[in-house]
N, C-alpha and C positions, 0 to 999 in steps of 0.2 A: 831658613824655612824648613819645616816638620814635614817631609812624605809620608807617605802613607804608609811606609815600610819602617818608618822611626818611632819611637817611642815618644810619647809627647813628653813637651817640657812641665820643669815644675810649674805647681797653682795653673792646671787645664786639663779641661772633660773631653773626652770623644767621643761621640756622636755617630751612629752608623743611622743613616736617615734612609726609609724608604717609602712611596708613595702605592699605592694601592689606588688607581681611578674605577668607574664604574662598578663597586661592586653594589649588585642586586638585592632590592631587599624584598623576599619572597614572602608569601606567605599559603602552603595549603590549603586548599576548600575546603577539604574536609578534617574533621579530626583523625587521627591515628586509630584503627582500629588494633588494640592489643592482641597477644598470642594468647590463646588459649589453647587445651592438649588439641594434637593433632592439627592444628589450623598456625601457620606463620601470620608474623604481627605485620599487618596491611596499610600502604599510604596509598592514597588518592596518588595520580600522574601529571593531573595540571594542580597553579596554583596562582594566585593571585600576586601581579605583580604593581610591587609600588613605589617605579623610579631605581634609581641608584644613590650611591651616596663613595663620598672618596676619602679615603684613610692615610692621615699619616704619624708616621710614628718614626722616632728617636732611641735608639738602644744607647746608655750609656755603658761603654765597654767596658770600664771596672767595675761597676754597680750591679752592672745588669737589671735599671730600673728604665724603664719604659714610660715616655711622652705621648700623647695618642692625643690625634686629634680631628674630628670627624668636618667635611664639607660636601658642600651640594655640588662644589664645580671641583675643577682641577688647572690651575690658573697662575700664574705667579704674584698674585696677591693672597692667596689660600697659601700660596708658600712663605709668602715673607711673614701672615698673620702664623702660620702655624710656627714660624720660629719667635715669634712676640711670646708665644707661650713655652717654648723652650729657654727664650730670657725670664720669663716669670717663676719657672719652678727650678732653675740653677742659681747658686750660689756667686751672687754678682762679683767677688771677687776673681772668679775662675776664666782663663782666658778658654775659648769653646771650639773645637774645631770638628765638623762638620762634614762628614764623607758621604757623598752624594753620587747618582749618575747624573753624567753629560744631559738630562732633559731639557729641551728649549728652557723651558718656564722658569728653572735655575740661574738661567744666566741672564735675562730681562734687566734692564734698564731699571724696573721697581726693586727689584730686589736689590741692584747693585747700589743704588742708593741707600736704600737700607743697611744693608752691611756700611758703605761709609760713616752713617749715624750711631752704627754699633760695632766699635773698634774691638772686641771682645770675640767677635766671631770670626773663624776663619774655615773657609768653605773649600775643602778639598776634593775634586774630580776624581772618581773612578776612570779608568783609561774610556775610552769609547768602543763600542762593540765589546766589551769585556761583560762578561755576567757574573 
């Protein structure tokens, strides 16, 4: 078994996965007024707010190409779909291993079933309280 201190084996990707929940999708009331001489360029202080939306994303550590994939919740079904799309855009040959935090929603019963249906992925824990 590969730590997260080793170097992976041959034919296999690594994956630094991070979740982003609630971020805010804002918008301005007003337009931006620009700078003109003597006056700094001026933004309204409120602005219309419209929900959240939740981000996650997959850095491949040699590539450095980027997975991204946006949902309404943050859920362990948003997790196991957002890795159906990290099976979708790797190379099915490659065995995948997956460095994650300790989040409930990771270790879920959906997901772990999933991972048994996709022998390919292997899901590696960051320590806990570690940042």
């Amino acid at each position: 078994m590969a730590g997260l201190y080793l170097a992976p084996p041959a034919n296999a990707a690594v994956f630094a996965v991070e979740d982003k929940p609630q971020i805010q999708a804002l918008e301005p009331t007003a337009p931006v007024l620009p700078m003109v001489p003597g006056t700094p360029e001026r933004r309204s202080f409120d602005y219309v707010r419209h929900g959240t939306v939740d981000l996650f994303a997959a850095l491949n550590t040699a590539t450095a190409k980027v997975i991204g994939k946006l949902s309404a919740q943050h859920c362990a079904v948003d997790f196991r779909d957002f890795h159906d799309e990290i099976d979708r855009q790797t190379d099915p040959g490659l065995a995948l291993h997956v460095i994650c935090d300790n989040l409930s929603a990771h270790k879920t019963l959906v997901v772990h079933r999933w991972l048994v249906d996709h022998p390919r992925f292997h899901l590696r824990f960051t320590p806990t309280h570690s940042s």
